[in-house]
Short mmCIF file of the C-alpha atoms (twelve columns), coordinates in Angstrom:
data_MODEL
# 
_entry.id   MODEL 
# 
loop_
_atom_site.group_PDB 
_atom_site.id 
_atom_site.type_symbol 
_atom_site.label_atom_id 
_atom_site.label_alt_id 
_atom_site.label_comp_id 
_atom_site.label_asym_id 
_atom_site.label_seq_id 
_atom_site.Cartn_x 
_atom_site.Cartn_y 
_atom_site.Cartn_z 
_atom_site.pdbx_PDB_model_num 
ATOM 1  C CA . UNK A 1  -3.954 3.408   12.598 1 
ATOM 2  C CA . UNK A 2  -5.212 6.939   12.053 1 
ATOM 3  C CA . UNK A 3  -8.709 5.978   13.080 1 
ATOM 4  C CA . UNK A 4  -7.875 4.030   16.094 1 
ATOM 5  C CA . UNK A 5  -8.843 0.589   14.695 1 
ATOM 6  C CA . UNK A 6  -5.735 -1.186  15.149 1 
ATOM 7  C CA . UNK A 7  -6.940 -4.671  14.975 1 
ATOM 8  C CA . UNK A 8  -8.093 -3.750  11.445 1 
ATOM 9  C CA . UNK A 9  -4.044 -3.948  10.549 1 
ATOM 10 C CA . UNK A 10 -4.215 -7.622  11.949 1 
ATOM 11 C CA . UNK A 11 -7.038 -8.310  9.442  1 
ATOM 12 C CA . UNK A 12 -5.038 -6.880  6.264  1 
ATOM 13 C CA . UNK A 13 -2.164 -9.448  7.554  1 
ATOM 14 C CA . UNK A 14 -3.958 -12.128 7.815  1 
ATOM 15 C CA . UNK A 15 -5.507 -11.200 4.551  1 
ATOM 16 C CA . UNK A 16 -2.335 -11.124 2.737  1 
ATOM 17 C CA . UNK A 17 -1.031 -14.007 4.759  1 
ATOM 18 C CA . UNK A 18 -3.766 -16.248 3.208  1 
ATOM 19 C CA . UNK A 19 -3.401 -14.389 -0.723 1 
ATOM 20 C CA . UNK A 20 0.379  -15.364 -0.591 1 
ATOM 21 C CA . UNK A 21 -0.165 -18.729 1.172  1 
ATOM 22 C CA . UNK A 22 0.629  -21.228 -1.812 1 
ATOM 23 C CA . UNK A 23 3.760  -19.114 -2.717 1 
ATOM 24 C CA . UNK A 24 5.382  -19.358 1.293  1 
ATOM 25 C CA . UNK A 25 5.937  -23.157 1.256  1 
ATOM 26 C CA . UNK A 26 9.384  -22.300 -0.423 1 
ATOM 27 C CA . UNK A 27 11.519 -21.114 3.030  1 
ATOM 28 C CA . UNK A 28 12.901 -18.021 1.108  1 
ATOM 29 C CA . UNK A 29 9.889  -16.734 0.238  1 
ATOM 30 C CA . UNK A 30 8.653  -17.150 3.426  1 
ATOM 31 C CA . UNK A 31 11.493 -15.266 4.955  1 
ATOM 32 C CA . UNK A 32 11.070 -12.152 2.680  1 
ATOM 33 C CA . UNK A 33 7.299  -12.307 3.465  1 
ATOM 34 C CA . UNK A 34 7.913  -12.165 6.894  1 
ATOM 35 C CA . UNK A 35 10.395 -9.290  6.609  1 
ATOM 36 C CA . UNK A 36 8.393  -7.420  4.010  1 
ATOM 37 C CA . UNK A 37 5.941  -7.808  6.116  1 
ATOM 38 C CA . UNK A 38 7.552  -6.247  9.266  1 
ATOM 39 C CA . UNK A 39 9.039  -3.347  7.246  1 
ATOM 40 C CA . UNK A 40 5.628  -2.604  6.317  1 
ATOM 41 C CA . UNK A 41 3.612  -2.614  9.378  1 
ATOM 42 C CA . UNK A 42 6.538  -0.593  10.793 1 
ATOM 43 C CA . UNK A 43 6.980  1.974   8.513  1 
ATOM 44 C CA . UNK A 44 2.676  2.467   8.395  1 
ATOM 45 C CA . UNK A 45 2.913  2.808   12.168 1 
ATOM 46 C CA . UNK A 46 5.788  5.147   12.125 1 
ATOM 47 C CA . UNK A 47 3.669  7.417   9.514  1 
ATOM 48 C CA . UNK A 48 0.548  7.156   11.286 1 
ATOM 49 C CA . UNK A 49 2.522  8.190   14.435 1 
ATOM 50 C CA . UNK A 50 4.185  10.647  12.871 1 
ATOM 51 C CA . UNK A 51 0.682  12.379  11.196 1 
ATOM 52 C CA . UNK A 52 -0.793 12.049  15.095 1 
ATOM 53 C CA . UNK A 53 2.397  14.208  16.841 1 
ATOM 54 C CA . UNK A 54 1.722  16.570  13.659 1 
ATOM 55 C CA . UNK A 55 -2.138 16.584  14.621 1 
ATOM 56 C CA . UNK A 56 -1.669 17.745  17.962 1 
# 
């Protein structure tokens, strides 16, 4: 996010979408890869936006 290559975060999703993939065929697993997932993302963008309002 800091470097402005965005879709790179897609990639490293998609990456650990496919590393986990025999593991989220049980629904409760899938469920706390989703959310883990989403907690994640948002607390990288909320740093990385954070770092950028501290930049300028």
């Amino acid at each position: 996010m800091l470097t402005g290559f965005g879709a790179g975060l897609a990639v490293i999703v998609a990456v650990k979408g496919l590393a986990r993939y025999p593991e989220l065929r049980d629904p409760r697993a899938s469920e706390q890869f989703i959310i883990g997932t989403f907690v994640s993302v948002l607390w990288a963008v909320a740093c990385a936006g954070t770092a950028v309002a501290l930049v300028r």
